[in-house]
C-alpha positions in Angstrom: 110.9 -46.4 -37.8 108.7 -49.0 -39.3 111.2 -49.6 -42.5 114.0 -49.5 -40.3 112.6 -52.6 -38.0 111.5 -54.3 -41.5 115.1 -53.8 -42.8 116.2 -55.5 -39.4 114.3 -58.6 -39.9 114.8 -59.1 -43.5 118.9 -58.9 -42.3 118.4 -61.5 -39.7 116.3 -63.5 -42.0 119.0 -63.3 -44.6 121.6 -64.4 -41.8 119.2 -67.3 -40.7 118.5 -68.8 -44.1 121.9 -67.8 -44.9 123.6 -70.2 -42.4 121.1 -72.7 -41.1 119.1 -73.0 -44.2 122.0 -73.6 -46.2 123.3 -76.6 -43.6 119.9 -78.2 -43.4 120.1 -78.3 -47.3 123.5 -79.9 -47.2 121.8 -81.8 -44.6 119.4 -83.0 -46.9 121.5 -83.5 -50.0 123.5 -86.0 -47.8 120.6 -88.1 -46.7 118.8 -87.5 -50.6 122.3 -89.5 -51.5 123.9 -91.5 -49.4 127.2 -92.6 -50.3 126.2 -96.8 -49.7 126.3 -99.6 -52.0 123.4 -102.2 -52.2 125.3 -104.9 -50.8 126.4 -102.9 -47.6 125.6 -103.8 -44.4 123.8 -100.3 -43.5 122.0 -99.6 -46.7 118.7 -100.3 -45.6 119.0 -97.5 -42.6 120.5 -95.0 -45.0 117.7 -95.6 -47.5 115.5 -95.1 -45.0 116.4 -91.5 -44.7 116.1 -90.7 -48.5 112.6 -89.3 -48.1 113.6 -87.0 -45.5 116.4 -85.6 -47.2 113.8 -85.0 -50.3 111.5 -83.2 -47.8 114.3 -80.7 -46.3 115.4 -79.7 -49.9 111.8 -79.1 -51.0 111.3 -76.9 -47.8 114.5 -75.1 -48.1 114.4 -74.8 -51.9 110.5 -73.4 -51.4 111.6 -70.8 -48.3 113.8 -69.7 -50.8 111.5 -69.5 -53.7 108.7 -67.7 -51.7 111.3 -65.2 -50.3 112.5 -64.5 -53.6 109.1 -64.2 -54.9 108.0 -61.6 -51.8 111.1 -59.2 -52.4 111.6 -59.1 -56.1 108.9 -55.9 -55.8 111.5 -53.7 -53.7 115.3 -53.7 -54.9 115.9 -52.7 -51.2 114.5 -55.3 -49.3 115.7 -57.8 -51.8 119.3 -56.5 -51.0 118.6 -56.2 -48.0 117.8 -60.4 -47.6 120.5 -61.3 -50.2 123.4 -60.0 -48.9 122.9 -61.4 -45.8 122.2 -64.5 -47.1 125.3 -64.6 -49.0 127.1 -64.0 -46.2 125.7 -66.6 -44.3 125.5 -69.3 -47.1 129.7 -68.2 -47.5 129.8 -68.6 -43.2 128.0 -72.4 -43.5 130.0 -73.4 -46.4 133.6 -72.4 -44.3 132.2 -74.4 -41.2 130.8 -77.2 -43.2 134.1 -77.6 -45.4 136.8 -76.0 -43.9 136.5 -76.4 -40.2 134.5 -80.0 -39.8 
């Protein structure tokens, strides 16, 4: 019963970072890089978020790294994180690009 509820949250995990993880990393990767020129009139405010956009990559890309790290021991509980995951990194990227 124990495995079964571990199995459980590793899925929702999976799902979680999957499809929010994913979007806040987008999220960061647009505020790491904003699109602006130096001479335009709302660089200053979009330079102002570069640090934060550094900050949610790092978290998202250490999540990631720790999660990887945790369940490399256990080919079942890896699986069971990375397809979910998949699925929900596939799910972000459709509503990210396809429907906004």
């Amino acid at each position: 019963m124990n495995n079964v509820i571990k199995k459980i949250c590793l899925v929702i995990l999976g799902l979680l970072q999957g499809t929010l993880g994913s979007y806040l990393a987008l999220l960061g990767w647009a505020f790491a890089f904003p699109e602006t020129s130096p001479g335009a009139k709302d660089y200053v405010e979009d330079m102002s978020f570069v640090p934060l956009g550094y900050f949610i990559m790092f978290a998202w890309l250490a999540i990631m790294i720790t999660a990887m790290i945790l369940l490399r021991k256990n080919k079942a509980n890896f699986l069971s994180f990375i397809l979910p995951w998949f699925m929900g990194l596939v799910a972000c990227l459709v509503a990210v690009f396809v429907i906004l």
